[in-house]
C-alpha atoms as one frame of an Amber mdcrd trajectory, in Angstrom:
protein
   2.403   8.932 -16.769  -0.035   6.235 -15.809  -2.523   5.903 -12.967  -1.489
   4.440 -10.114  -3.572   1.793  -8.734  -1.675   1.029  -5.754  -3.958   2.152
  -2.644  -1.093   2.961  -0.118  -0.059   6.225   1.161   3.238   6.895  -0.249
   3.689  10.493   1.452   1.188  11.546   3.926   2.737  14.920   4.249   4.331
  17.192   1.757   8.088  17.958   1.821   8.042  21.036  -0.066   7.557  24.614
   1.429   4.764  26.192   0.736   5.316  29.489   1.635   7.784  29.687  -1.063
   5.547  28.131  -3.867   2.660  30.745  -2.716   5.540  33.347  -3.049   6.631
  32.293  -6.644   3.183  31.944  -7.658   1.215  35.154  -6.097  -2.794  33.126
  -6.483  -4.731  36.478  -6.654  -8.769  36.339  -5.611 -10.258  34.133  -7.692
  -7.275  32.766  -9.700  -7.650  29.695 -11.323  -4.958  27.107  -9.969  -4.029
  23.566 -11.014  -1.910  22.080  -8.158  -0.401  18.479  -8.118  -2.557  17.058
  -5.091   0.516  14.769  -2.997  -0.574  14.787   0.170  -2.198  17.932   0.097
  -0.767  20.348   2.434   0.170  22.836  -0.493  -3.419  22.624  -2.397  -4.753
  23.655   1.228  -2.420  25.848   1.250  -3.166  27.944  -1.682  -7.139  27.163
  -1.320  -6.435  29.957   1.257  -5.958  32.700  -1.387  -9.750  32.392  -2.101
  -9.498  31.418  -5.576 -12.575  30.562  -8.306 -11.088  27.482  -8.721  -8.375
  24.797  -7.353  -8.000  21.490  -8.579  -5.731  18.887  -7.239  -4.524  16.583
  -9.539  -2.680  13.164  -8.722  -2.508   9.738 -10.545  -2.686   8.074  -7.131
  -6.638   7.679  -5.849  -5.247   7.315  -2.269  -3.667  10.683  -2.328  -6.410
  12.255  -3.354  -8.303  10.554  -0.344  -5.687  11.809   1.971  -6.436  15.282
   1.018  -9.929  15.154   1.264  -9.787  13.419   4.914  -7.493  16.747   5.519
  -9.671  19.068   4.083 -13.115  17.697   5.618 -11.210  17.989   9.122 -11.157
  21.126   8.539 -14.201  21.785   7.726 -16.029  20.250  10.178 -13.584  20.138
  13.390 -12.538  22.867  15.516  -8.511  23.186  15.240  -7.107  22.058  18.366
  -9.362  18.871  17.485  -7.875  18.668  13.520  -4.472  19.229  14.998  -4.464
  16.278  17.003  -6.656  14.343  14.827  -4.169  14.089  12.276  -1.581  13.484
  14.484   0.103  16.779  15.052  -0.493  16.962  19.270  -1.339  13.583  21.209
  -4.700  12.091  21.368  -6.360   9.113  22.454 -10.066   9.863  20.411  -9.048
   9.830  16.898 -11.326   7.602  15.711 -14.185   9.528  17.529 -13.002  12.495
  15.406 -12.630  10.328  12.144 -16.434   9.058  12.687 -17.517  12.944  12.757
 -15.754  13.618   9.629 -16.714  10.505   7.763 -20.567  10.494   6.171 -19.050
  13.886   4.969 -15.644  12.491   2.690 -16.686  10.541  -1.005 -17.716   6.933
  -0.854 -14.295   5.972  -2.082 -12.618   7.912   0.853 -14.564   6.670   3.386
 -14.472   3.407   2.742 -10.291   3.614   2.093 -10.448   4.832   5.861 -13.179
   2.620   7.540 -10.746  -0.076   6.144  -7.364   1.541   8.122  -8.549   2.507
  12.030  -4.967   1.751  13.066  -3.532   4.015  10.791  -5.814   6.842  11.948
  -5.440   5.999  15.781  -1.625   6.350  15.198  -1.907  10.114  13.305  -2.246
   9.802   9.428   0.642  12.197   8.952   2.622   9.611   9.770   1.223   6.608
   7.984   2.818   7.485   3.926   5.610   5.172   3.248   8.201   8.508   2.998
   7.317   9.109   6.715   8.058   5.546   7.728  11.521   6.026   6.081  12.236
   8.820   8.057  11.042   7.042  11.059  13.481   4.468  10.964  15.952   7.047
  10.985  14.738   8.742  13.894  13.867   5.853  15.518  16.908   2.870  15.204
  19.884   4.958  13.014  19.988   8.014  14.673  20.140   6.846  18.034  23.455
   4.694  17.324  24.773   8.152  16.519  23.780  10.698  18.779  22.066  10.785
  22.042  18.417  12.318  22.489  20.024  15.232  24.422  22.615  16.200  21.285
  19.611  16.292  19.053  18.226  19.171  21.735  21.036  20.594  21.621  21.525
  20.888  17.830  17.625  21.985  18.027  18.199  24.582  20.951  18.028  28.537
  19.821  21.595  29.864  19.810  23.503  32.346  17.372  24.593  31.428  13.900
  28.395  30.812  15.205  27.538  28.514  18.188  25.352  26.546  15.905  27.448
  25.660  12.961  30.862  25.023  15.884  28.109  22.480  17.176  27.784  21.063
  14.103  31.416  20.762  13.134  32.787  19.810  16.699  30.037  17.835  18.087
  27.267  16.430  15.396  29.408  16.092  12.454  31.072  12.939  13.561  32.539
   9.584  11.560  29.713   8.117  12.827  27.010  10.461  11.688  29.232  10.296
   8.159  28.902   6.511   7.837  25.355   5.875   8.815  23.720   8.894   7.165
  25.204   7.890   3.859  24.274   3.992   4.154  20.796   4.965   4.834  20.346
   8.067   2.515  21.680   5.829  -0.641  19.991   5.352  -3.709  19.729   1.671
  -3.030  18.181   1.900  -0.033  16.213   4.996  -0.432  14.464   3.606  -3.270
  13.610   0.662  -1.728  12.261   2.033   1.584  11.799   5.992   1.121  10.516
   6.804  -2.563   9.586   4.489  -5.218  12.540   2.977  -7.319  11.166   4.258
 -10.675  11.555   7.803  -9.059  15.082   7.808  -8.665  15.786   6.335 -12.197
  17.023   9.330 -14.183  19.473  10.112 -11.166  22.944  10.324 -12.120  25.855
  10.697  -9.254  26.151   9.550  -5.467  22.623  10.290  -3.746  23.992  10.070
  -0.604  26.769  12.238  -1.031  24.579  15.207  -2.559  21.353  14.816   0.437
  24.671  14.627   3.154  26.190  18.174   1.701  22.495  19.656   1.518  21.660
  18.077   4.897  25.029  19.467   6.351  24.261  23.336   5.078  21.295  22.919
   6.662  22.214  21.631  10.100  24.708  23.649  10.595  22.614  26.910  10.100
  20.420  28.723  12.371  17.425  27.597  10.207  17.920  23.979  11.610  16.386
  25.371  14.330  12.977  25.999  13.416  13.163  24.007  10.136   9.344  21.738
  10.152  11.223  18.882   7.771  13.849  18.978   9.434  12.672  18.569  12.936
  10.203  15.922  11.967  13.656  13.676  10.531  15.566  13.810  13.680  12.797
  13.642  16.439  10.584  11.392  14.589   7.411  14.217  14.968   7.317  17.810
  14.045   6.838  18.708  18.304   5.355  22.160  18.397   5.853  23.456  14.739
   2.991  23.040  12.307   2.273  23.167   8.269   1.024  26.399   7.077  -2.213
  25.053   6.032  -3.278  24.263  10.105  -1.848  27.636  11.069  -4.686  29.784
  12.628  -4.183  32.345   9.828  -5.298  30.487   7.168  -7.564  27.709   8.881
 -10.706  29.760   8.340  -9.780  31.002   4.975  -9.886  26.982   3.973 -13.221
  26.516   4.939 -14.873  29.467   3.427 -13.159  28.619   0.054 -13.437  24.801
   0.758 -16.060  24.508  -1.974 -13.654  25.058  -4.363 -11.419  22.728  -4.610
 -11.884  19.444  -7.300  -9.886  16.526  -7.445  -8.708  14.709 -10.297  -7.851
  11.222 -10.301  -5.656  11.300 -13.519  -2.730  12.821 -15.212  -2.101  16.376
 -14.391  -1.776  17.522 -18.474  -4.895  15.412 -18.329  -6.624  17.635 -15.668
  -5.250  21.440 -17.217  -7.289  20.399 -20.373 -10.478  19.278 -18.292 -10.733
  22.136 -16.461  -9.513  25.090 -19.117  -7.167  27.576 -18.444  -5.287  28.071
 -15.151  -3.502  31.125 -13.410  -0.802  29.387 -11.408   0.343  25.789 -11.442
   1.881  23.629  -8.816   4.188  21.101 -10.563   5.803  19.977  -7.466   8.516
  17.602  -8.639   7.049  16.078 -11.262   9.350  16.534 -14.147  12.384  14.382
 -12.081  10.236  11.486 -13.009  10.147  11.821 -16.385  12.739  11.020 -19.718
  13.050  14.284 -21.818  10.499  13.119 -24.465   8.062  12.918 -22.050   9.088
  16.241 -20.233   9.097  18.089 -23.565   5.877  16.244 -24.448   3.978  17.247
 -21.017   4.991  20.793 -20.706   3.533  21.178 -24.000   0.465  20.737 -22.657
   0.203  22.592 -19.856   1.905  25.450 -21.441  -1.390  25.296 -23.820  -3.336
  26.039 -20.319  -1.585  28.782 -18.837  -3.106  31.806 -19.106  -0.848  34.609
 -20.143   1.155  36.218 -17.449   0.355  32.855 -15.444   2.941  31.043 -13.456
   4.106  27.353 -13.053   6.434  26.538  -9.938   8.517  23.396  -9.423  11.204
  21.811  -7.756  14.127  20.084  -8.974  15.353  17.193  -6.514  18.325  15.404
  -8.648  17.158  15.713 -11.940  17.576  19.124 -13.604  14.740  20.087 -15.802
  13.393  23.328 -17.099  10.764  24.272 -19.145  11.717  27.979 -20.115  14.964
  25.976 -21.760  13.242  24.256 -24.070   9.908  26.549 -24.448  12.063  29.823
 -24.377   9.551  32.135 -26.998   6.727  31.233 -24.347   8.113  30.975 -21.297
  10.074  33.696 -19.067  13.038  32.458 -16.649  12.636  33.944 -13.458  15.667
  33.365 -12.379  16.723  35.931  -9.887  13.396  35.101  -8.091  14.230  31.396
  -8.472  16.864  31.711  -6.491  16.424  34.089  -4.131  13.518  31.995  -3.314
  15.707  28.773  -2.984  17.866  30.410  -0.527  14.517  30.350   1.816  12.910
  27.276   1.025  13.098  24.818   4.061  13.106  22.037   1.876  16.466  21.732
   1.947  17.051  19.171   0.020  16.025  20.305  -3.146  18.745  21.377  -6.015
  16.872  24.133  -7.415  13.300  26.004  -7.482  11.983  27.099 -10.488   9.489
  30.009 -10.963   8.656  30.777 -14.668   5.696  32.960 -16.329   3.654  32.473
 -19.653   4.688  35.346 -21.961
C-alpha cells in the first residue's frame, strides 16, 4: 500500500477494543511490538506494558501526528487537564493546553496543529472524518427516530430481559429499520464514513450485516456501558473513557513514553526497519487488500515475528487469515479467537483473529 499524502484526520479515535488486542497479544516487559498507529489509542495502550520497543506504523503522516499530540498530553499534562484537552470532559482553555504541549511535538506536528485551532478548541477526538459520520447520526438521523429520553432509556442499567424487551418493543421500530440502513449503506458510508477504496473487496448488503451486529448489540446488557457505542447514539462518549486515559495506565505511558517510534510508511516496511517484533497490531488492515497483496504482505511480517510471537487483527467484511494460507508457520488460535470476539465491544467486527509464529 502507498503513502497517503492526504493531511486530514480520517479517524481521530480508534474503534477497536483494546483490552481484547492486549488480551490476544500478552506484550510481556520489554517485548518488542509493531502496532498499526490509527489514531493511536491502542499503541498507547500497549506502551503501558513497558516494552523495549513500540513502533507505530501508518501510511498517513497526519495519524501519526494525532498520536503524538495524544501522547505528549500525556506526558506533560496532568489528567483531568488531557481529558478535557482532547475533548473527553468540557473545556473552554484548549488551546492554552495545546500551547503547553506544543514546542514539545515534531516540527511536522506542530505545525499540522498551529494550522487547525478550531479543530483543537472543539476536542480533537472528534475532528477524524469517521467521527463526523457518526455525528450526523447522532446529531440529524437519530433524532427523527427516537427522542433524547429513549436513548436514556436504552442507555439506563437494567437486567438482561428488560433490556433486550426495550429493544424489541420500543427501539426496534420501522423507523429505526429504514433510516439506520439508508445511512449505514455502502454508498453512503463510503462516501461520508470510511474511504471508498476501503469498502471495495466487500461483497453483500453493508447495511444489512452492521444493522444485525448493531441489533445484538443494543439489545444486550453490554449496550449499556459499551464506549463505541455510546459515543454513536449521544454524539460523545459522556462519562466512559479509552483505556489508554484510564488512571491505571496513565502513568505507565509516561514512564515508557520514550519508547515509542513512529513510522511514516508501510507497516511490512516498518517490521523490516526495526528487526524482529514480539506482538503485532494489524488492526484491520488486510480488509483493504486483494489476496495477492495479502499473501504478499503477510509474508513479510511473518519474516519478523519472533517465534512464539503473536499478530492480532480484525476482520470487518472481508474475511482474511493468515494461518490459512501460512499454515506450517502460523498457529490458529481459534478457541481464543473467539472467545475473545464474544467480548470485544467493537461490535461490529465479523471476526478477531489471534495467531502465533510456530
Amino acid at each position: 500500500m502507498s503513502v497517503d499524502t492526504n493531511l486530514k484526520i480520517k479517524y481521530a479515535n480508534c474503534w477497536e477494543d483494546p483490552w481484547v488486542l492486549s488480551q490476544a497479544l500478552r506484550p510481556k516487559l520489554g517485548s518488542r511490538i509493531l502496532s498499526i498507529a490509527s489514531a493511536g489509542d491502542n499503541s498507547l495502550s500497549l506502551l503501558a506494558s513497558g516494552p523495549s520497543l513500540l513502533v507505530a506504523a501508518d501510511l498517513n503522516a497526519t495519524q501519526l501526528f494525532l498520536t503524538e499530540l495524544k501522547l505528549k498530553a500525556i506526558m506533560h499534562l496532568e489528567r483531568p487537564e488531557a481529558i478535557a484537552f482532547l475533548g473527553f470532559q468540557p473545556s473552554k482553555y484548549r488551546w492554552e493546553s495545546y500551547e503547553k504541549i506544543r514546542l514539545n511535538l515534531s516540527e511536522a506536528a506542530r505545525s499540522f496543529f498551529d494550522e487547525r485551532k478550531n479543530d483543537i478548541q472543539i476536542g480533537i477526538i472528534y475532528r477524524g472524518k469517521f467521527e463526523k459520520y457518526f455525528l450526523s447520526f447522532s446529531r440529524w438521523i437519530l433524532p427523527l427516530i427516537h427522542s433524547q429520553s429513549t436513548v436514556d432509556e436504552l442507555l439506563r442499567p437494567k437486567p438482561a430481559d428488560e433490556q433486550q424487551k426495550f429493544y424489541e418493543e420500543v427501539w426496534s421500530s420501522w423507523r429505526w429499520k429504514a433510516l439506520f440502513k439508508l445511512f449505514f449503506s455502502k454508498s453512503i458510508m463510503g462516501w461520508a464514513g470510511r474511504e471508498p477504496s476501503y469498502l471495495q473487496y466487500v461483497e453483500g448488503d453493508v447495511a444489512a450485516r452492521t444493522y444485525s451486529k448493531a441489533a445484538a448489540e443494543l439489545g444486550s446488557v453490554r449496550a449499556q456501558t459499551n464506549l463505541f457505542l455510546r459515543f454513536n447514539l449521544k454524539g460523545s462518549f459522556t462519562d466512559l473513557l479509552p483505556d489508554y486515559l484510564k488512571e491505571d495506565n496513565y502513568e505507565k505511558i509516561r514512564l515508557n513514553a520514550k519508547t515509542l517510534k513512529y513510522f511514516h510508511g508501510p507497516i511490512e516496511e516498518a517490521a523490516e526497519a526495526f528487526g524482529s517484533f514480539d506482538a503485532m497490531n494489524l488492526s484491520d488492515l488486510f480488509e483493504y487488500l486483494d489476496e495477492n497483496q495479502f499473501q504478499s504482505l503477510g509474508k513479510r511480517l511473518l519474516k519478523q515475528l519472533n517465534a512464539g510471537g503473536r499478530l492480532a487483527y480484525w476482520n470487518l467484511m472481508v474475511p482474511r487469515f493468515l494461518s490459512s494460507t501460512f499454515s506450517t508457520l502460523l498457529v490458529d488460535l481459534k478457541e481464543e479467537s473467539e472467545r475473545l470476539k464474544s467480548e470485544d465491544i467493537g461490535f461490529y467486527y465479523d471476526r478477531f483473529i489471534v495467531e502465533e509464529r510456530r
